[in-house]
MDAnalysis code that builds the backbone (N, CA, C; Angstrom):
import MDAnalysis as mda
import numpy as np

u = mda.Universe.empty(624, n_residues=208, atom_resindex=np.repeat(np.arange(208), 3), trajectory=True)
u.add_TopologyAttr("name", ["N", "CA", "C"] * 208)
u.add_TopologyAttr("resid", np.arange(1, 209))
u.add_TopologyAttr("resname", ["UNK", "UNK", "UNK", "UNK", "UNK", "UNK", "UNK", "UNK", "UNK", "UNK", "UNK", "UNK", "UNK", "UNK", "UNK", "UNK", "UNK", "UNK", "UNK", "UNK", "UNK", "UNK", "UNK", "UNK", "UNK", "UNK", "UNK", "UNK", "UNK", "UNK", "UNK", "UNK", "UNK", "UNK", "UNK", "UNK", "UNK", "UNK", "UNK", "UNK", "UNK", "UNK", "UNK", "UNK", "UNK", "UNK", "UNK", "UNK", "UNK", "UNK", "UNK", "UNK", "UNK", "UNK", "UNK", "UNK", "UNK", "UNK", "UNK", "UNK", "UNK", "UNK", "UNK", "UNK", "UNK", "UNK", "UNK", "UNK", "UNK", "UNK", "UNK", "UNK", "UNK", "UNK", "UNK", "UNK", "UNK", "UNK", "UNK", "UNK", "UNK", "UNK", "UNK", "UNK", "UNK", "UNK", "UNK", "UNK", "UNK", "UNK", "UNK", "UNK", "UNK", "UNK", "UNK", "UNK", "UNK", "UNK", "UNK", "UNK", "UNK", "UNK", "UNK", "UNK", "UNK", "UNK", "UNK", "UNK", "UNK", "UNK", "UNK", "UNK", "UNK", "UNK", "UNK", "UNK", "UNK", "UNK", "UNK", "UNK", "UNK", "UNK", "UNK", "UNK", "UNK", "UNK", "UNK", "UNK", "UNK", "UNK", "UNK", "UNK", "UNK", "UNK", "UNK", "UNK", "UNK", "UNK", "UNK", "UNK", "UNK", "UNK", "UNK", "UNK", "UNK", "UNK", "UNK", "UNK", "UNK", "UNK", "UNK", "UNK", "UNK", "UNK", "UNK", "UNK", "UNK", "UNK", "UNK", "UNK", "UNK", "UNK", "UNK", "UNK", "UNK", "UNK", "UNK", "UNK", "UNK", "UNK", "UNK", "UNK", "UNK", "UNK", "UNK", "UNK", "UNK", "UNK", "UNK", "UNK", "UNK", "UNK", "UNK", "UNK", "UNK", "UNK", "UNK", "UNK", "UNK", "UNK", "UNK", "UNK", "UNK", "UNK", "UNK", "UNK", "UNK", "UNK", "UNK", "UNK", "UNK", "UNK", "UNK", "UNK", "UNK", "UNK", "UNK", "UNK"])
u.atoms.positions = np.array([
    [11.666, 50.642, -21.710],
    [11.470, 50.036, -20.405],
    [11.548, 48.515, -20.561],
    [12.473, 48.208, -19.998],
    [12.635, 46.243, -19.810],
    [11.756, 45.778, -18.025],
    [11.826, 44.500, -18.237],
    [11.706, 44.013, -17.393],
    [12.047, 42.326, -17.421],
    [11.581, 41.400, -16.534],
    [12.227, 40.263, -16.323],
    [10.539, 39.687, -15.955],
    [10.175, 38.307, -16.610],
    [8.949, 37.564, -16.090],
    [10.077, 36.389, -15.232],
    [9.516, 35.726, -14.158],
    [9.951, 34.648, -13.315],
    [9.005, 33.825, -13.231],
    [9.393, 32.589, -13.118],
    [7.886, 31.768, -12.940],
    [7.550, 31.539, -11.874],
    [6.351, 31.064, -11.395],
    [6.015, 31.500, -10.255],
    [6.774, 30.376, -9.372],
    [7.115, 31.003, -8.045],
    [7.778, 29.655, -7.419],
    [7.142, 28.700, -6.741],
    [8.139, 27.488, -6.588],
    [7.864, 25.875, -6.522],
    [7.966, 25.434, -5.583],
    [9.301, 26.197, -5.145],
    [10.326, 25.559, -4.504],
    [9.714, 25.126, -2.617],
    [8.137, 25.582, -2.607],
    [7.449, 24.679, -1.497],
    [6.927, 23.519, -1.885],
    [6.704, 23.555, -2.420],
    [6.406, 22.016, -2.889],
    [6.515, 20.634, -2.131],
    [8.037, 20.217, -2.611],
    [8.862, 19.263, -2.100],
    [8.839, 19.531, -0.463],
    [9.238, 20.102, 0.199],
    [9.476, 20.574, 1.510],
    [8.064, 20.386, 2.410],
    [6.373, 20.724, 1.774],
    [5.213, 20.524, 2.104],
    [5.218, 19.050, 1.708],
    [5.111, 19.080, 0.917],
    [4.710, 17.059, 0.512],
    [5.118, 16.129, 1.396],
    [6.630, 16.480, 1.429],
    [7.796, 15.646, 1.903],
    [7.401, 15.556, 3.644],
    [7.032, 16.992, 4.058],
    [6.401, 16.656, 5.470],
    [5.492, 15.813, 5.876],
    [4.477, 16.258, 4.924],
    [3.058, 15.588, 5.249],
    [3.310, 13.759, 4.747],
    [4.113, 13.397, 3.724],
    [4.022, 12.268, 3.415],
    [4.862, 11.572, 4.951],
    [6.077, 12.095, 5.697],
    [6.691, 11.768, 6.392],
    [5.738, 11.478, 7.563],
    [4.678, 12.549, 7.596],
    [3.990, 12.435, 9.313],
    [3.090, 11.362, 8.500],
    [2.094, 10.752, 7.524],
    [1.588, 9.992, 7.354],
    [2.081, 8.663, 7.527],
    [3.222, 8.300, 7.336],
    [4.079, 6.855, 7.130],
    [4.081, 6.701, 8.877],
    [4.519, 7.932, 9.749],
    [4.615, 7.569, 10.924],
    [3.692, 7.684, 11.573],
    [2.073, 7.875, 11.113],
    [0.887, 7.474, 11.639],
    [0.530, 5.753, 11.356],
    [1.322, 5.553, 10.281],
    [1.031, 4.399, 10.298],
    [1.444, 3.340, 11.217],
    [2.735, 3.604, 11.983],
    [3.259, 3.061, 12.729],
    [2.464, 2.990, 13.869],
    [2.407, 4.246, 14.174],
    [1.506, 4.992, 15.485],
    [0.577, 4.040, 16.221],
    [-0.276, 3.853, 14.881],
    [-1.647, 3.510, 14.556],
    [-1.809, 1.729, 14.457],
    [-0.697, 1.669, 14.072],
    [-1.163, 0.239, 13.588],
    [-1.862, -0.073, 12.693],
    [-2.298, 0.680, 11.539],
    [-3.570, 0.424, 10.394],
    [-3.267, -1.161, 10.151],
    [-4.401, -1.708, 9.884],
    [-4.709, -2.936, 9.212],
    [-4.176, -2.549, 7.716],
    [-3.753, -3.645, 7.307],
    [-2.722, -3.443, 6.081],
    [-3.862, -4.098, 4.863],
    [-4.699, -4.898, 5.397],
    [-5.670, -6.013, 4.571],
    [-6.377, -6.550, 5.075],
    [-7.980, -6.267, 4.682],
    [-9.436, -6.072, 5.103],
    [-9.948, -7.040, 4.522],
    [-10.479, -8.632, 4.773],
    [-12.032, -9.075, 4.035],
    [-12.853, -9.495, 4.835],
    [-13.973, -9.043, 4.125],
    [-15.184, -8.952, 4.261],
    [-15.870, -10.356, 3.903],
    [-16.641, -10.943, 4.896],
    [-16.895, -12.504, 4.054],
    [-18.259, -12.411, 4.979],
    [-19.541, -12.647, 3.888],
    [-20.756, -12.770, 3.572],
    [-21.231, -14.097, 3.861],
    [-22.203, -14.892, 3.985],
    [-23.253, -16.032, 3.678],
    [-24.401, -16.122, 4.134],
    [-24.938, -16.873, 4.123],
    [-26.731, -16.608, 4.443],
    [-26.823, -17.281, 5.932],
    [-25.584, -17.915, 6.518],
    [-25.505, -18.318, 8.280],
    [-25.008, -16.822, 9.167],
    [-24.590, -15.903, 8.484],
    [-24.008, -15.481, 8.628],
    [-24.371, -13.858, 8.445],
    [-25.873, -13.236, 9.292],
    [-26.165, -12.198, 8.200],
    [-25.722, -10.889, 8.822],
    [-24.955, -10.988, 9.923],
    [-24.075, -9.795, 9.549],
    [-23.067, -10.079, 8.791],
    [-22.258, -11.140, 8.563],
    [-21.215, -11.108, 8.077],
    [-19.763, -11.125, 8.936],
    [-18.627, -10.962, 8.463],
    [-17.780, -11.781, 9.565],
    [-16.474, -10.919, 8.504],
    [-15.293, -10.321, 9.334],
    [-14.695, -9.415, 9.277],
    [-13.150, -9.853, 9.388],
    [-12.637, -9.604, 8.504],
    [-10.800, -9.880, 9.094],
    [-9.639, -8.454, 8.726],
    [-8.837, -8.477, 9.843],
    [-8.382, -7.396, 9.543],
    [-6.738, -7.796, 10.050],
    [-6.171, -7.685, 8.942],
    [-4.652, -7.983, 9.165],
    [-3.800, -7.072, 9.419],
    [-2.977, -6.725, 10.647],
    [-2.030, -5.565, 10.617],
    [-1.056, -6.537, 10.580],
    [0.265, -5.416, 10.748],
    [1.441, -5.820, 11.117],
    [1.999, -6.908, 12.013],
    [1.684, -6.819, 12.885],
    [1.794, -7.779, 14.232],
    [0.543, -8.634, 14.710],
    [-0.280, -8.616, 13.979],
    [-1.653, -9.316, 14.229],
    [-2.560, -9.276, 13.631],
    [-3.645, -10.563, 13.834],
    [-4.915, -10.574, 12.437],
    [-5.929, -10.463, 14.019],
    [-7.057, -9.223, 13.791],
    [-7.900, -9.066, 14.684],
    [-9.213, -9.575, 13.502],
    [-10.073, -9.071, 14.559],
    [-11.851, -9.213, 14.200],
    [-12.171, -10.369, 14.308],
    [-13.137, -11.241, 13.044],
    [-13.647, -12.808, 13.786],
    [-12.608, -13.394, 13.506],
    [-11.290, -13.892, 14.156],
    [-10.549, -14.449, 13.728],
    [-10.907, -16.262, 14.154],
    [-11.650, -16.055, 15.017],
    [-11.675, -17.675, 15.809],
    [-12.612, -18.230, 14.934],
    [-13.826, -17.421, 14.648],
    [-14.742, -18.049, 13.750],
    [-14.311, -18.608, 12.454],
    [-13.810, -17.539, 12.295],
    [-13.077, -17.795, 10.512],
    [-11.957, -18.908, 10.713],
    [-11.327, -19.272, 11.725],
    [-10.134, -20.090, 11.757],
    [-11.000, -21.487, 11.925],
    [-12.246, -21.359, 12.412],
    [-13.280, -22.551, 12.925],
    [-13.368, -22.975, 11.118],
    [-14.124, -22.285, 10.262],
    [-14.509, -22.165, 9.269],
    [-13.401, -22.894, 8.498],
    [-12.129, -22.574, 8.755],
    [-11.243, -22.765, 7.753],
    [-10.278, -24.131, 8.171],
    [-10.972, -24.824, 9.715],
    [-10.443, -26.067, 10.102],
    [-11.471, -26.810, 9.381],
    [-12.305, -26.801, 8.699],
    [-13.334, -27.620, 8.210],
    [-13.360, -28.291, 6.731],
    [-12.612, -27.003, 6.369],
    [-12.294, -27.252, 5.247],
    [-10.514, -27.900, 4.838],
    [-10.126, -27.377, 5.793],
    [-8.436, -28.595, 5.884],
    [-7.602, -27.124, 5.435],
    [-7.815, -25.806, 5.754],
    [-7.437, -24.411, 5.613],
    [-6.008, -24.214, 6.762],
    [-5.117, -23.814, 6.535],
    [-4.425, -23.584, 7.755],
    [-5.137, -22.256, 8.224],
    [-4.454, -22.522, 9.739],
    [-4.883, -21.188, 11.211],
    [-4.422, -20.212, 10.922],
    [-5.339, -19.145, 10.564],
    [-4.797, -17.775, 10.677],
    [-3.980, -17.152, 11.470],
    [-2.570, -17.154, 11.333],
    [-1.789, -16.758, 12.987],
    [-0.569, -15.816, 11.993],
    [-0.146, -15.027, 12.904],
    [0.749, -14.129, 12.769],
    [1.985, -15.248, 12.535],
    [2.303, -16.603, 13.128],
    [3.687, -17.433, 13.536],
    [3.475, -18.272, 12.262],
    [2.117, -18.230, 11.247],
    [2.359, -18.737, 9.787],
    [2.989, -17.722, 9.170],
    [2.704, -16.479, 9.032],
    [3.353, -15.801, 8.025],
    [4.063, -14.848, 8.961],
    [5.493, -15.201, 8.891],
    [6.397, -14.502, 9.041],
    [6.809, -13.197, 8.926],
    [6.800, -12.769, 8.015],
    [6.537, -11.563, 6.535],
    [6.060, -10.433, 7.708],
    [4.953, -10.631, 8.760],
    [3.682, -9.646, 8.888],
    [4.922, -9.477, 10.137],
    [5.736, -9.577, 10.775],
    [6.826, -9.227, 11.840],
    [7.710, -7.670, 11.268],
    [7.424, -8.140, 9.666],
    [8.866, -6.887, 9.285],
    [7.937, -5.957, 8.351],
    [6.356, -5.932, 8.752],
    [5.525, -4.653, 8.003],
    [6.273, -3.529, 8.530],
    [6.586, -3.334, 9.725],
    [7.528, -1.975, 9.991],
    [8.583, -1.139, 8.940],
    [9.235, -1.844, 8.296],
    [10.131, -2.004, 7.490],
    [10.106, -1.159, 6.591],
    [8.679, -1.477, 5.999],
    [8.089, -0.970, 4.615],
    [7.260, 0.732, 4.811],
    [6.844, 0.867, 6.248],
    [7.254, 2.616, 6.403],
    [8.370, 3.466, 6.407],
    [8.878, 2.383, 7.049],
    [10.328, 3.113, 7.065],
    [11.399, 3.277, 6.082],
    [10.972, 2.079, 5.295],
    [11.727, 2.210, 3.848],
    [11.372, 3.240, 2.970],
    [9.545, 3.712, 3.087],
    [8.926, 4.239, 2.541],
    [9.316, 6.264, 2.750],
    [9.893, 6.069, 4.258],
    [9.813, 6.962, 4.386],
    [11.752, 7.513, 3.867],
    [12.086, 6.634, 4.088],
    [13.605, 6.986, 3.324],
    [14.005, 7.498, 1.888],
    [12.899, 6.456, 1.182],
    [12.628, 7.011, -0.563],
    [12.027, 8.350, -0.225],
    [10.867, 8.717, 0.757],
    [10.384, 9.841, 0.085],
    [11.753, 11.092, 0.076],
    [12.249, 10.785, 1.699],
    [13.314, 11.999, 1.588],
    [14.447, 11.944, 0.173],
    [14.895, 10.727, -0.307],
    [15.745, 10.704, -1.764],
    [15.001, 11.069, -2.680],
    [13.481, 10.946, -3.102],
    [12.953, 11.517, -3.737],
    [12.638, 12.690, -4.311],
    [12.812, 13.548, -2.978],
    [12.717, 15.083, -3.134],
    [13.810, 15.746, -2.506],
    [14.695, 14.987, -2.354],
    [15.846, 15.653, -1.826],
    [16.752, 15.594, -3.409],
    [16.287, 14.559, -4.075],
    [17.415, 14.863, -5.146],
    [16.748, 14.696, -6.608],
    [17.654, 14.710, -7.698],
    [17.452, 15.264, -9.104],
    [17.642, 14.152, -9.850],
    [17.146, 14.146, -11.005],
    [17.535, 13.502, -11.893],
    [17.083, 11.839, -11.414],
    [17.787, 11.378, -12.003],
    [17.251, 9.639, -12.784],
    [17.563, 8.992, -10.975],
    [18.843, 9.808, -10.160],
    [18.105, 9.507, -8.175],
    [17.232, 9.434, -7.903],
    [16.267, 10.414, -8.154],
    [15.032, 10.418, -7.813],
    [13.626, 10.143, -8.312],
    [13.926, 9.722, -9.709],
    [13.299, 8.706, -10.367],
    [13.337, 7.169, -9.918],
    [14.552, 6.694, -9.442],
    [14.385, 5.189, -8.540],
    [13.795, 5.508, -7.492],
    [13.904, 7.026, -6.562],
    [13.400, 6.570, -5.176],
    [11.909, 6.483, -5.342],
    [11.331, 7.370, -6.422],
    [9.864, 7.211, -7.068],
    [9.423, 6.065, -6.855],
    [10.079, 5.229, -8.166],
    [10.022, 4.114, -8.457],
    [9.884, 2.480, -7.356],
    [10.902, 3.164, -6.229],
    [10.859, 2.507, -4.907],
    [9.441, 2.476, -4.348],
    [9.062, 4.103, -3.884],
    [8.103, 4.277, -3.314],
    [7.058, 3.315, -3.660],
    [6.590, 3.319, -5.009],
    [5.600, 2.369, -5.669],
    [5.550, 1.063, -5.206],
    [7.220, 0.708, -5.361],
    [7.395, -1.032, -5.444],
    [6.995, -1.188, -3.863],
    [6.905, -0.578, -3.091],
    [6.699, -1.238, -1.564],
    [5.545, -1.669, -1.514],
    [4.501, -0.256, -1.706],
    [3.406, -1.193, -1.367],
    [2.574, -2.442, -2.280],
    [3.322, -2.577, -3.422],
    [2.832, -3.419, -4.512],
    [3.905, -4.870, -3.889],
    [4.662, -4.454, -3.076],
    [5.669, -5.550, -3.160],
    [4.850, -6.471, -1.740],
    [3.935, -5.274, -0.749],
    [3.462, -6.023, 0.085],
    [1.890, -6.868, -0.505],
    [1.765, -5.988, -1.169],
    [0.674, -6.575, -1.544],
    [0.493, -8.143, -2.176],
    [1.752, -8.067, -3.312],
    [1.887, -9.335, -4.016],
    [2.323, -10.348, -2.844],
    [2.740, -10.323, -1.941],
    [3.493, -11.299, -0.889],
    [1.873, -11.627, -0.187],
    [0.788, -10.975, 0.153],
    [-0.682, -11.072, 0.373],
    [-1.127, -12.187, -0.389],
    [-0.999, -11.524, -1.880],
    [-1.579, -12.683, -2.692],
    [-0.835, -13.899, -3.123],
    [0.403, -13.971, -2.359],
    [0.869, -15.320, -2.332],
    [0.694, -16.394, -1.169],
    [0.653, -15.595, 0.067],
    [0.371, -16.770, 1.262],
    [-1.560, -16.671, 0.713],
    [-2.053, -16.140, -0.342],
    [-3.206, -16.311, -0.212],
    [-3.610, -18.203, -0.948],
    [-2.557, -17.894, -2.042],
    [-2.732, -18.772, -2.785],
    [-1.728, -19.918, -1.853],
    [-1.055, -20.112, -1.062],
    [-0.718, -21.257, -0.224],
    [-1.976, -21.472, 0.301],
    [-2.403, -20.798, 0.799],
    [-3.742, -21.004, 1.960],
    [-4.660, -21.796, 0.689],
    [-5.012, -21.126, 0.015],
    [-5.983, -21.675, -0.636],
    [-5.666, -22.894, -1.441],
    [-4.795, -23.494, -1.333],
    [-4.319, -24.507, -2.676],
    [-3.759, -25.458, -1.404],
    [-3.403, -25.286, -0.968],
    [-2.693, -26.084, 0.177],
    [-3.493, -26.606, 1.074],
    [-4.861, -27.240, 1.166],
    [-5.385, -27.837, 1.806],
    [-5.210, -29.421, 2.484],
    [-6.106, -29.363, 3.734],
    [-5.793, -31.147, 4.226],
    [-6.648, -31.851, 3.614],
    [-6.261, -32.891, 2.956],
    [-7.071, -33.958, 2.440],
    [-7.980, -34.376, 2.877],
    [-7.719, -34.976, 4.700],
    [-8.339, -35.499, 5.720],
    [-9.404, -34.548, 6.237],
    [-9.500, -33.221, 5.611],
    [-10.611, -32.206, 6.633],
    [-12.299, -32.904, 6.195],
    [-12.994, -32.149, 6.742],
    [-14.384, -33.048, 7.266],
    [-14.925, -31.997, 5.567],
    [-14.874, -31.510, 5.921],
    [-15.486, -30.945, 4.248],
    [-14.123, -30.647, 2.627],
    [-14.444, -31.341, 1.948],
    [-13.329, -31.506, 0.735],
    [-13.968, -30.279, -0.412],
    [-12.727, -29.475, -0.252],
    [-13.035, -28.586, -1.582],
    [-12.307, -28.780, -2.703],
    [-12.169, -28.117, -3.743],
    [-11.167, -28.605, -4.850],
    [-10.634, -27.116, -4.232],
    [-8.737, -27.127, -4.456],
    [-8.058, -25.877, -3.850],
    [-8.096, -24.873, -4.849],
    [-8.337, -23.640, -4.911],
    [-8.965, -22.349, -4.834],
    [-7.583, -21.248, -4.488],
    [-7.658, -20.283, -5.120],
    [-7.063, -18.759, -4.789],
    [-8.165, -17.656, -4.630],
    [-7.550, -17.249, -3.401],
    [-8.499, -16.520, -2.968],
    [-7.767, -14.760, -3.806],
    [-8.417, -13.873, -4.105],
    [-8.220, -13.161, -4.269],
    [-7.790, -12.045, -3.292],
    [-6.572, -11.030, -3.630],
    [-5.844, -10.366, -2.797],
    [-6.791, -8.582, -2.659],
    [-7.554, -8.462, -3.780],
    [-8.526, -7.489, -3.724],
    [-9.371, -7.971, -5.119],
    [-10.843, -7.713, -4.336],
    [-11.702, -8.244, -4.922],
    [-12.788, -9.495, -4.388],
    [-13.260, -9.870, -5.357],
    [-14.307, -10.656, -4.625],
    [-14.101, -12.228, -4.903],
    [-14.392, -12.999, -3.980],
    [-13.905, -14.517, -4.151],
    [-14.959, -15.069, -3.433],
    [-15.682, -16.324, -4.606],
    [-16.639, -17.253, -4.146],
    [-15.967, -18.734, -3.653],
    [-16.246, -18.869, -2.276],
    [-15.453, -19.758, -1.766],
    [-17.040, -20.604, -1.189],
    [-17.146, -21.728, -1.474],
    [-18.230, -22.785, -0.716],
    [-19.800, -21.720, -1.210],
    [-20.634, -21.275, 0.522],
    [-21.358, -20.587, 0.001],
    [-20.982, -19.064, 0.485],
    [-19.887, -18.934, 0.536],
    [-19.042, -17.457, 1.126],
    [-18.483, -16.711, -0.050],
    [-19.338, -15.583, 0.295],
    [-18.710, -14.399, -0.618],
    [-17.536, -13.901, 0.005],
    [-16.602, -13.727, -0.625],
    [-15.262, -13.105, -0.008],
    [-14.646, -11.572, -0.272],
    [-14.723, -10.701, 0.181],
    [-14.624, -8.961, -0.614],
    [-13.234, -8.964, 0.568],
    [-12.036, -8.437, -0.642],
    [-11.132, -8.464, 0.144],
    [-10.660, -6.882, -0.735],
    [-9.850, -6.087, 0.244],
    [-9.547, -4.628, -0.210],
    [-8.163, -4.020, 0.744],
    [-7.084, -3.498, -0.055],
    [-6.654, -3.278, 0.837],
    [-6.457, -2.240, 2.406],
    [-5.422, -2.289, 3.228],
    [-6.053, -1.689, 4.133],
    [-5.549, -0.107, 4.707],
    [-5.910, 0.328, 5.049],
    [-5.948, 1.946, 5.726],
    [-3.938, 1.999, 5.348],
    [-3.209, 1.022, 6.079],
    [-2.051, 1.025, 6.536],
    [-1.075, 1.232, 5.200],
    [-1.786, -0.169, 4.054],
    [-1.077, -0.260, 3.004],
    [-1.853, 1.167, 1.886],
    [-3.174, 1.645, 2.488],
    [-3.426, 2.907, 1.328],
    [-2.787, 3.775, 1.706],
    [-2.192, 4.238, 2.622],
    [-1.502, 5.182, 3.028],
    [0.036, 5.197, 2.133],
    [0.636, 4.008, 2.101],
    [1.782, 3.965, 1.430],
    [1.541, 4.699, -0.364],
    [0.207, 3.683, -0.629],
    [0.257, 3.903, -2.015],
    [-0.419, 5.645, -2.596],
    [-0.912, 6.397, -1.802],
    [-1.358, 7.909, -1.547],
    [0.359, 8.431, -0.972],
    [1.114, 8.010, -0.383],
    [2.418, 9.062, -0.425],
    [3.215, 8.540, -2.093],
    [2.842, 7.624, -2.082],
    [3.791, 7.402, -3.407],
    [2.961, 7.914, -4.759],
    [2.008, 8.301, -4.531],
    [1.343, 8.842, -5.492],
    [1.287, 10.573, -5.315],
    [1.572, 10.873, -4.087],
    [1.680, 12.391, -3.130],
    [2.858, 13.334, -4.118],
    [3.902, 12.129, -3.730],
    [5.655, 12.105, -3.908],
    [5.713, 12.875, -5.327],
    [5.584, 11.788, -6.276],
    [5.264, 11.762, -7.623],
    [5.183, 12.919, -8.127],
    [3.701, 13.110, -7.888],
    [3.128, 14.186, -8.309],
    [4.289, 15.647, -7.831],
    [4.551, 15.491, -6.738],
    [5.316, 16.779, -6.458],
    [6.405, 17.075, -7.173],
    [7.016, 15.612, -7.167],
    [8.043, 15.792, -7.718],
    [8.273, 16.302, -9.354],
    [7.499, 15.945, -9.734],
    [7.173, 16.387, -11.448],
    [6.357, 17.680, -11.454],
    [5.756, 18.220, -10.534],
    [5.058, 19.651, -10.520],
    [6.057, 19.982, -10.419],
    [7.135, 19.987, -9.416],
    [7.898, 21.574, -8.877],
    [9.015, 20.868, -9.908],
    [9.110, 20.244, -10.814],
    [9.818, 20.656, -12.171],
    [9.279, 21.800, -13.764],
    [8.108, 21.953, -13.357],
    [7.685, 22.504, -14.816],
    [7.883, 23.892, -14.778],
    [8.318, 24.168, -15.403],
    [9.000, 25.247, -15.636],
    [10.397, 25.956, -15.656],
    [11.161, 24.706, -15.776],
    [12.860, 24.451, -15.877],
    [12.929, 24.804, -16.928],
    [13.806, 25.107, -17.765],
    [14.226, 24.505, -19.143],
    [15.235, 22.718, -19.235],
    [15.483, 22.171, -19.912],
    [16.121, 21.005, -20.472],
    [17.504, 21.691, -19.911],
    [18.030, 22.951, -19.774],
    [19.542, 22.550, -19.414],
    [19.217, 23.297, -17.725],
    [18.317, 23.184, -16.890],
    [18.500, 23.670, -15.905],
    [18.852, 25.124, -15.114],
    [18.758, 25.819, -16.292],
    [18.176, 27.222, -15.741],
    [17.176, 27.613, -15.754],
    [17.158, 28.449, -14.866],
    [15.773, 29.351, -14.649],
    [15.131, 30.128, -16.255],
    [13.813, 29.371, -16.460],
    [13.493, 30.168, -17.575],
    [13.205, 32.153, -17.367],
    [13.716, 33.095, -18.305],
    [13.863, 34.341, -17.913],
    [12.934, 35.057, -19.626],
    [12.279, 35.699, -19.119],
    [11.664, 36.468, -20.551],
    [11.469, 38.015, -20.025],
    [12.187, 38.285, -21.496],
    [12.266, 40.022, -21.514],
    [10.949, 40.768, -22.403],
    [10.453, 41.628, -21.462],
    [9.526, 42.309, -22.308],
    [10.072, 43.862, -22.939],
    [10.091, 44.137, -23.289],
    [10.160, 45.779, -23.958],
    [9.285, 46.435, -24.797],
    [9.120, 47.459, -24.471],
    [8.049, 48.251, -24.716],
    [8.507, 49.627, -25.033],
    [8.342, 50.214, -25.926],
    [8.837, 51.777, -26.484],
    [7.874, 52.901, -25.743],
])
């Protein structure tokens, strides 16, 4: 008596992931998530004072904090300084293009669209911690309080004057970095159990 073992199948995988990562990217749109959250502390201040950056706009205390940051010779928090925050759209949609090359195809293809997936939200992030460090280094001479210029940190905590600064990123940009970590993973699960030349592994049992 023969028979044939099969491994168990995969082949949902890609097709589940690939959905759910797709409807997530376009909640983000939906939604508008804040892309980048800080949190800033002091003892004038005992709730504390909130910023939340999306795509098209910086909400929460923005007037206070922009008060705060005319004092120190800080530029105005505005969407028409950083440019950049007009084309966050971009980066779902880019996001969501890798995922379909990702699991739509094989080999060292779908190792770049991987690879893509990653670079977006790291690519928004680092562009964060660069208008951070304009902001912070780029001060007016002439402002009523003189600091020595400072980088503020893009996640993490930053002592600025007597302000604690907790900055993390946000709902919009974790979402990117959870499908690209979603992706990944799928994509290397619903490979195990290939062989190296791409057939189906097959094992015969026999028994007398």
């Amino acid at each position: 008596m023969t028979g044939r073992i099969q491994p168990r199948g995969r082949g949902w995988i890609r097709p589940v992931v690939g959905a759910a990562a797709l409807a997530l990217l376009a909640l983000t749109l939906v939604s508008a998530a804040p892309i980048w959250v800080a949190f800033l502390d002091a003892p004038q201040y005992p709730r504390g004072l909130t910023l939340y950056v999306h795509g098209d706009r910086i909400a929460g205390d923005v007037d206070e904090i922009n008060g705060l940051n005319h004092y120190i010779g800080m530029r105005t928090l505005s969407p028409d300084v950083v440019p950049e925050m007009r084309l966050w759209p971009l980066a779902p949609l880019s996001s969501a293009v890798l995922v379909v090359l990702a699991l739509a195809l094989r080999g060292p293809p779908s190792v770049l669209a991987r690879i893509g997936l990653w670079a977006v939200p790291l690519v928004v992030l680092l562009d964060i911690q660069r208008w951070l460090v304009v902001f912070g280094r780029d001060l007016d001479r002439d402002a009523a309080l003189r600091l020595k210029p400072f980088v503020p940190l893009a996640i993490g905590p930053t002592k600025v004057w007597n302000f604690e600064i907790w900055a993390v990123p946000g709902p919009g940009l974790m979402i990117l970095l959870l499908v690209a970590l979603a992706v990944t993973i799928a994509a290397r699960t619903s490979r195990l159990g290939r062989p190296p030349d791409g057939r189906r592994m097959t094992g015969l049992l026999a028994t007398t």
